[in-house]
N, CA, C and O atoms as CSV, one atom per row, in Angstrom:
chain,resi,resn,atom,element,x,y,z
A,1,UNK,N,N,-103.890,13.670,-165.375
A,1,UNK,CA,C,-104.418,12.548,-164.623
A,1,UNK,C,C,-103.977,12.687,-163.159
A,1,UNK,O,O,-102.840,12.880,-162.730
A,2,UNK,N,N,-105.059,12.555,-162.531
A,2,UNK,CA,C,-104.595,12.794,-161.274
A,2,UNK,C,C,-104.339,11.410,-160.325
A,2,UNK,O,O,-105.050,10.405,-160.329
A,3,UNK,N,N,-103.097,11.649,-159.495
A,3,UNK,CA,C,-102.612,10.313,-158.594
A,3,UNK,C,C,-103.361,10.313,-157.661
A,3,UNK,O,O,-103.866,11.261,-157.059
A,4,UNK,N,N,-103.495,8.729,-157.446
A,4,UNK,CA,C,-104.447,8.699,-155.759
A,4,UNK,C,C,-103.596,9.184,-154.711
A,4,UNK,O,O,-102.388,9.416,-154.769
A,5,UNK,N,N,-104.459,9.319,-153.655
A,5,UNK,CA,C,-103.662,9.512,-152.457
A,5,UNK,C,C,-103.429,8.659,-151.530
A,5,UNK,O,O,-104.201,7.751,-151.221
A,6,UNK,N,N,-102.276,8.902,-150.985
A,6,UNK,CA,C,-101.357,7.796,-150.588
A,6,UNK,C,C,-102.390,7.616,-149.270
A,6,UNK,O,O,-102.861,8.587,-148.678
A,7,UNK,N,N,-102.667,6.209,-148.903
A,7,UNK,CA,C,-103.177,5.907,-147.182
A,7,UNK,C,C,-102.419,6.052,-145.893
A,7,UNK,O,O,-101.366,5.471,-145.634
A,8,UNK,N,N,-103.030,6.845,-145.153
A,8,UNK,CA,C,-101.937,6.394,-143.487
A,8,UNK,C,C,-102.441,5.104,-142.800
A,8,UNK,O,O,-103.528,4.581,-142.557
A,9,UNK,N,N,-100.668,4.749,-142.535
A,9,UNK,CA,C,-100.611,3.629,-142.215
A,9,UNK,C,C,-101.996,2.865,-141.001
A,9,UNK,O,O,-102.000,3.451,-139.919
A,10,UNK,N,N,-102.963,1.813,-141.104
A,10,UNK,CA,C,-103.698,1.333,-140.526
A,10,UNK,C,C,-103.052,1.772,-138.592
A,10,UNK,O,O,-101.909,1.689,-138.142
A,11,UNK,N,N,-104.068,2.121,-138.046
A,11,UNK,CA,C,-103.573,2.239,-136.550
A,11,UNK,C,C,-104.118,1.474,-135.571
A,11,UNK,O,O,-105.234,1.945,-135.350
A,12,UNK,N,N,-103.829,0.149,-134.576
A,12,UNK,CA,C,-104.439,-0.766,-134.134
A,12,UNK,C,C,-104.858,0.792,-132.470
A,12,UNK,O,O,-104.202,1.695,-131.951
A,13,UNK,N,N,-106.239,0.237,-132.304
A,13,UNK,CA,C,-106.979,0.978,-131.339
A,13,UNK,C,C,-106.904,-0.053,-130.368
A,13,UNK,O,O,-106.554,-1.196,-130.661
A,14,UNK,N,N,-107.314,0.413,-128.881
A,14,UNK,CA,C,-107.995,-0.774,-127.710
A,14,UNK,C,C,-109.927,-0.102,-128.334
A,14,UNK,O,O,-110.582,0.932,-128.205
A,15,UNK,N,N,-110.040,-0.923,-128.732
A,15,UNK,CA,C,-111.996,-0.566,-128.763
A,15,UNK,C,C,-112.609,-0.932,-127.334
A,15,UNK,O,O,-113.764,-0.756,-126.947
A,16,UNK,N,N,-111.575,-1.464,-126.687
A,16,UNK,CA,C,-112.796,-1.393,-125.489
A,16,UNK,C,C,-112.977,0.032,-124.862
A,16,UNK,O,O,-113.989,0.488,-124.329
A,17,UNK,N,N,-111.927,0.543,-125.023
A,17,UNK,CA,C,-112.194,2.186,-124.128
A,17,UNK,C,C,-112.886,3.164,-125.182
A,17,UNK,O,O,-113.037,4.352,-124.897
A,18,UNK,N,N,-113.365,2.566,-126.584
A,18,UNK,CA,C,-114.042,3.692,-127.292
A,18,UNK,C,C,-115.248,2.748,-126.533
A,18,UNK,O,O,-115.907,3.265,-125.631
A,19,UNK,N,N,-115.415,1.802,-126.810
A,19,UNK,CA,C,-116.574,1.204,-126.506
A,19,UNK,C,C,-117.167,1.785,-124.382
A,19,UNK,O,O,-118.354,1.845,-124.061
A,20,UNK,N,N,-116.460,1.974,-123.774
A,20,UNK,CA,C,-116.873,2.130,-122.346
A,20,UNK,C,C,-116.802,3.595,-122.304
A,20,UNK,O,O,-117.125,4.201,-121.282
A,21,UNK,N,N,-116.350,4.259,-123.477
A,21,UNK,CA,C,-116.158,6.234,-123.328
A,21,UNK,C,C,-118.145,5.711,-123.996
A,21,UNK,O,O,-119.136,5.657,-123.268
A,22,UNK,N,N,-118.103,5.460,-125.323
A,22,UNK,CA,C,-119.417,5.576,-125.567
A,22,UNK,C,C,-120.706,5.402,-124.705
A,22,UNK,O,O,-121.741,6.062,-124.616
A,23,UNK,N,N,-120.201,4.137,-124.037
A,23,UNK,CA,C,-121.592,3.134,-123.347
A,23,UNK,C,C,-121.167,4.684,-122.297
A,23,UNK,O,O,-122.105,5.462,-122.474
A,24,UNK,N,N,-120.567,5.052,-121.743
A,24,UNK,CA,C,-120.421,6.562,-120.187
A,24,UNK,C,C,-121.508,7.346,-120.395
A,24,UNK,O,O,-122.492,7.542,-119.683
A,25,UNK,N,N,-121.023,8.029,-122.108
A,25,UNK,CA,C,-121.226,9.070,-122.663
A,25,UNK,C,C,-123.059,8.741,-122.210
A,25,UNK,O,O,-123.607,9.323,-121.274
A,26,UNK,N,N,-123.820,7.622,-123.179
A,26,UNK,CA,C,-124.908,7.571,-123.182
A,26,UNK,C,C,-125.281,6.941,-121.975
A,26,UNK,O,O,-126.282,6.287,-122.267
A,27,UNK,N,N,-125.018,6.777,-120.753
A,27,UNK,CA,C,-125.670,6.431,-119.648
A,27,UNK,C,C,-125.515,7.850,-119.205
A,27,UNK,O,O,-126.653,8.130,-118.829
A,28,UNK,N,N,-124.722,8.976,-119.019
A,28,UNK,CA,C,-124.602,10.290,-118.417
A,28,UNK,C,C,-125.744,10.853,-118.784
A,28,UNK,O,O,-126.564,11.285,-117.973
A,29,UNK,N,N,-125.940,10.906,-120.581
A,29,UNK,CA,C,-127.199,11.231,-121.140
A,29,UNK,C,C,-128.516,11.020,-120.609
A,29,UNK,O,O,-129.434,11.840,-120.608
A,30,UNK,N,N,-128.529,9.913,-120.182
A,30,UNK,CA,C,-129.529,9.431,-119.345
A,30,UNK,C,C,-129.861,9.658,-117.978
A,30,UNK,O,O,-130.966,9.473,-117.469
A,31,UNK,N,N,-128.960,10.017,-117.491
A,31,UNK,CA,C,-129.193,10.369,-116.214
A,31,UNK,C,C,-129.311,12.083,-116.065
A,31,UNK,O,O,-130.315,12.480,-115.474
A,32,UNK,N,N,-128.289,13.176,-116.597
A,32,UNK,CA,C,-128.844,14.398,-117.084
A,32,UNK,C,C,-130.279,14.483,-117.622
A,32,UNK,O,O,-130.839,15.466,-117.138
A,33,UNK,N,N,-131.065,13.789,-118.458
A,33,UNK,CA,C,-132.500,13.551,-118.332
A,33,UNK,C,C,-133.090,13.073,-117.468
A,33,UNK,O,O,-134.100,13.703,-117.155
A,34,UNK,N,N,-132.894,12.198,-116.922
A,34,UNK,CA,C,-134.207,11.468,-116.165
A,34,UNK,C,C,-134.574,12.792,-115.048
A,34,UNK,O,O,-135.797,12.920,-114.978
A,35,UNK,N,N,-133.820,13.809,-114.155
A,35,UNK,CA,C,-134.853,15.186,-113.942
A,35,UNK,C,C,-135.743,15.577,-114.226
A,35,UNK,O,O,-136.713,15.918,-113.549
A,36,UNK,N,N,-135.546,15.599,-115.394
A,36,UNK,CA,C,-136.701,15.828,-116.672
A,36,UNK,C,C,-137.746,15.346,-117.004
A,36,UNK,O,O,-138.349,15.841,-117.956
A,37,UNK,N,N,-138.242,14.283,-116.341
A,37,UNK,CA,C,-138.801,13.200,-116.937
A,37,UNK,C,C,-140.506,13.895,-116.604
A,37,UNK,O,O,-141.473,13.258,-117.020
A,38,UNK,N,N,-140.682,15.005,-115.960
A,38,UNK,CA,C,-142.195,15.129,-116.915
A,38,UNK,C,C,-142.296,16.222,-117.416
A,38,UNK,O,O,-143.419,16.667,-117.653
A,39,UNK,N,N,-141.234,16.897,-117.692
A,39,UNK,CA,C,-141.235,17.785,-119.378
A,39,UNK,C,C,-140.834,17.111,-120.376
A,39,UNK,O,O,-141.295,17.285,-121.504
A,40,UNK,N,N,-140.011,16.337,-120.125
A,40,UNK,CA,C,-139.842,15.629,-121.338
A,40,UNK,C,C,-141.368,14.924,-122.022
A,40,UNK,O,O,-141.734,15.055,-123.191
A,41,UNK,N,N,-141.973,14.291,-121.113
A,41,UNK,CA,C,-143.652,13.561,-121.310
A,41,UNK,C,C,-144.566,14.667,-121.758
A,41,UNK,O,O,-145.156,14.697,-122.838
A,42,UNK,N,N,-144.624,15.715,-120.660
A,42,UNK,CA,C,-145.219,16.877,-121.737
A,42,UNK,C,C,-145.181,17.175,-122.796
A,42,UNK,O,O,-146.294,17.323,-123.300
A,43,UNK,N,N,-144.463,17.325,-123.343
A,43,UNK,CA,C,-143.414,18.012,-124.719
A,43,UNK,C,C,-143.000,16.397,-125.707
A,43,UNK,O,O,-142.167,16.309,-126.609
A,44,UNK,N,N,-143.763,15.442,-125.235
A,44,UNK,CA,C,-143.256,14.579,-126.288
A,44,UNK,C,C,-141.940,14.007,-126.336
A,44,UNK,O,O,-141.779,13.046,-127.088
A,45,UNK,N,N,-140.937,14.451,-125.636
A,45,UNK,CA,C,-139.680,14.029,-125.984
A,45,UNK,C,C,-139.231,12.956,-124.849
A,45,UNK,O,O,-138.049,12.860,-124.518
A,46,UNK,N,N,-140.100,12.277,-124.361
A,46,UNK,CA,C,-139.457,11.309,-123.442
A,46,UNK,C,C,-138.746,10.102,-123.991
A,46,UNK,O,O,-138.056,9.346,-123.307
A,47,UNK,N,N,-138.960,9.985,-125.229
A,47,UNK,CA,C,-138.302,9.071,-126.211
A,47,UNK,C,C,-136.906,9.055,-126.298
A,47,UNK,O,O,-136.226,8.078,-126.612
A,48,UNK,N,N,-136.340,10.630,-125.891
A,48,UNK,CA,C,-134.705,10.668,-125.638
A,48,UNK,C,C,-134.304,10.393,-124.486
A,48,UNK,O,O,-133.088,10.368,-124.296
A,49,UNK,N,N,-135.257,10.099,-123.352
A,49,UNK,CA,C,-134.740,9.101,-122.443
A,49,UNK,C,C,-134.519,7.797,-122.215
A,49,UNK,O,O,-133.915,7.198,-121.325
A,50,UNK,N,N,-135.370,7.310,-123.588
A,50,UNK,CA,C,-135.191,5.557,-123.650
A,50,UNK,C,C,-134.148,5.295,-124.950
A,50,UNK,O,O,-133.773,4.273,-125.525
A,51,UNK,N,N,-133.942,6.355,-125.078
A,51,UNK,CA,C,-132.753,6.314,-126.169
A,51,UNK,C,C,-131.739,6.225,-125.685
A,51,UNK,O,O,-131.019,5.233,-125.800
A,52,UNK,N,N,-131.426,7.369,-124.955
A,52,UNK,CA,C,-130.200,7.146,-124.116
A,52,UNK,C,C,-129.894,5.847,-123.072
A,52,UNK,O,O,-128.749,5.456,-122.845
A,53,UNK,N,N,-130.953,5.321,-122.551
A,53,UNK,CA,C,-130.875,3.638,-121.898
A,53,UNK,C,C,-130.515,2.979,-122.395
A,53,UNK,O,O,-129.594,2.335,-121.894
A,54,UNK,N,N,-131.076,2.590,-124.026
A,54,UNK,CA,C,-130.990,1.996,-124.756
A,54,UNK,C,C,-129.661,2.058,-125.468
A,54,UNK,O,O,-129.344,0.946,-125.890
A,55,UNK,N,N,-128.814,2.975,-125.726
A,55,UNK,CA,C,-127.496,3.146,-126.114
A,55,UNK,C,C,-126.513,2.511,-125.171
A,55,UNK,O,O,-125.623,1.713,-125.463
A,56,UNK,N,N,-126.892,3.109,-123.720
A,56,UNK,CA,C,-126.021,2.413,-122.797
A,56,UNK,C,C,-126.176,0.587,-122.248
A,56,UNK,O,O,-125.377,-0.105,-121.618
A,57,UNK,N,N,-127.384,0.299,-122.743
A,57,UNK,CA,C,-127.598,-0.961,-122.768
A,57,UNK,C,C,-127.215,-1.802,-123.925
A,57,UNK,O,O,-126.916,-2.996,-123.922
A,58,UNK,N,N,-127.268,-1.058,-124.811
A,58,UNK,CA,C,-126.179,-2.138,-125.705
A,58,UNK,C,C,-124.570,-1.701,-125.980
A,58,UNK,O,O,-123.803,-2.188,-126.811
A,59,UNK,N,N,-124.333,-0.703,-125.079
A,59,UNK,CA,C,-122.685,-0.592,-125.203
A,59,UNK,C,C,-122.532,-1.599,-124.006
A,59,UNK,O,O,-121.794,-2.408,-124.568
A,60,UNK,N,N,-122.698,-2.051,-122.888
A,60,UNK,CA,C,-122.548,-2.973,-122.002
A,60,UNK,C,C,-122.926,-4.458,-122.747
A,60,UNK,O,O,-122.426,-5.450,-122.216
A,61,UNK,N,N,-123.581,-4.615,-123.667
A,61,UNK,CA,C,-123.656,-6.134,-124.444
A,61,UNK,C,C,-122.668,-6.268,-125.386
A,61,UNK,O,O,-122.136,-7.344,-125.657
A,62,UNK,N,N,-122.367,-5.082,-125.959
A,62,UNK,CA,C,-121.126,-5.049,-126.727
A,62,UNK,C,C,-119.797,-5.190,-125.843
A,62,UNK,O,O,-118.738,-5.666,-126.253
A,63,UNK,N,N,-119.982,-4.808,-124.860
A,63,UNK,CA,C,-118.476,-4.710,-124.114
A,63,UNK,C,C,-118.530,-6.017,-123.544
A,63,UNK,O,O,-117.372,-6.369,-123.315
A,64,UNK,N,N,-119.280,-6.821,-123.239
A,64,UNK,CA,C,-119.677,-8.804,-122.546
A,64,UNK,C,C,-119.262,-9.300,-123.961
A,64,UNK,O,O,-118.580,-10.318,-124.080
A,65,UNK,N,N,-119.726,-8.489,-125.157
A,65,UNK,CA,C,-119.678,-9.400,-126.316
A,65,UNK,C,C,-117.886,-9.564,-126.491
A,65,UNK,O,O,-117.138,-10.536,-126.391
A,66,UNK,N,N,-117.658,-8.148,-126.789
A,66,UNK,CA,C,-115.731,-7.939,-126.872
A,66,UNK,C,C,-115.442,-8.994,-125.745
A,66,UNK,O,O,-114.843,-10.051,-125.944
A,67,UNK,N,N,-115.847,-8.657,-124.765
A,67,UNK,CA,C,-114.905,-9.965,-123.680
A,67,UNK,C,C,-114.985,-11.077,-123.829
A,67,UNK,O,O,-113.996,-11.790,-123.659
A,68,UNK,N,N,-116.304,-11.633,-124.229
A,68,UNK,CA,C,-116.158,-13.150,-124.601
A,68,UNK,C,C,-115.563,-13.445,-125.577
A,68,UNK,O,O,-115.333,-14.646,-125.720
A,69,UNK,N,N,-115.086,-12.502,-126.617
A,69,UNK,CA,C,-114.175,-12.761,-127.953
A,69,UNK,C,C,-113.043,-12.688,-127.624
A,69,UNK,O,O,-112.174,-12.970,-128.449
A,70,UNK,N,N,-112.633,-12.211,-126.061
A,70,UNK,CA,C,-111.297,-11.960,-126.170
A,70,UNK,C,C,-110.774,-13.377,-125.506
A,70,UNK,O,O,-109.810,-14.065,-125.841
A,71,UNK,N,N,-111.839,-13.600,-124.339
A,71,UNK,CA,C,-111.206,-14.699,-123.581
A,71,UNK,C,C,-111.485,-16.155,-124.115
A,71,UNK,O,O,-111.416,-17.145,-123.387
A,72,UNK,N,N,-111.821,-16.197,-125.518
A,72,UNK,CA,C,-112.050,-17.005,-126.733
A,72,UNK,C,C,-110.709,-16.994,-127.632
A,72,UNK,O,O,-110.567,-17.968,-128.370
A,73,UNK,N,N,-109.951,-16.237,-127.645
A,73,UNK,CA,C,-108.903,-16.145,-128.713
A,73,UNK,C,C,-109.306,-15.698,-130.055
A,73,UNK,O,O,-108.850,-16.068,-131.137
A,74,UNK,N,N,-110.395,-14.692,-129.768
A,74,UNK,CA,C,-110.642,-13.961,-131.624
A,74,UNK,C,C,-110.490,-12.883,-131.400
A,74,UNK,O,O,-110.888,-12.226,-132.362
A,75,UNK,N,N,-110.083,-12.222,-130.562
A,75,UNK,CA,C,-109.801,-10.508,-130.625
A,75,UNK,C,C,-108.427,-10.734,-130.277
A,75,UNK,O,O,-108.054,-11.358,-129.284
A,76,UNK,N,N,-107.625,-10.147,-131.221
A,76,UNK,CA,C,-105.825,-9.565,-130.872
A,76,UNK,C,C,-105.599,-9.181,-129.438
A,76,UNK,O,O,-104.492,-8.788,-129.071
């Protein structure tokens, strides 16, 4: 019979800096494309330029959202 394996201990993160590395990451994305923007239309793929907006537009609603939870008293 085999024993479970033991858990490492829970590790408290700041999520706002995963949250503002992410929202970077996908606004950089976006801007490394927008050059692009009529091969991308040629070729169909201009859709990964509103993707990448769209990522960085809701890591900035998420990061208003974290702040209003914080300066609320529900985030640690």
């Amino acid at each position: 019979m085999k024993t479970p394996l033991a858990r490492p201990p829970a590790r408290r993160i700041d999520a706002r800096r995963v949250v503002i590395a992410g929202t970077a990451a996908w606004l950089l994305g976006f801007l490394v494309l927008l050059p692009f923007w009529g091969w991308l239309g040629a070729h169909g793929h201009r859709v990964w330029l509103w993707t990448c907006l769209a990522g960085a537009g809701l890591g900035v609603l998420g990061y208003l959202l974290m702040a209003k939870h914080r300066r609320e008293g529900r985030a640690p």
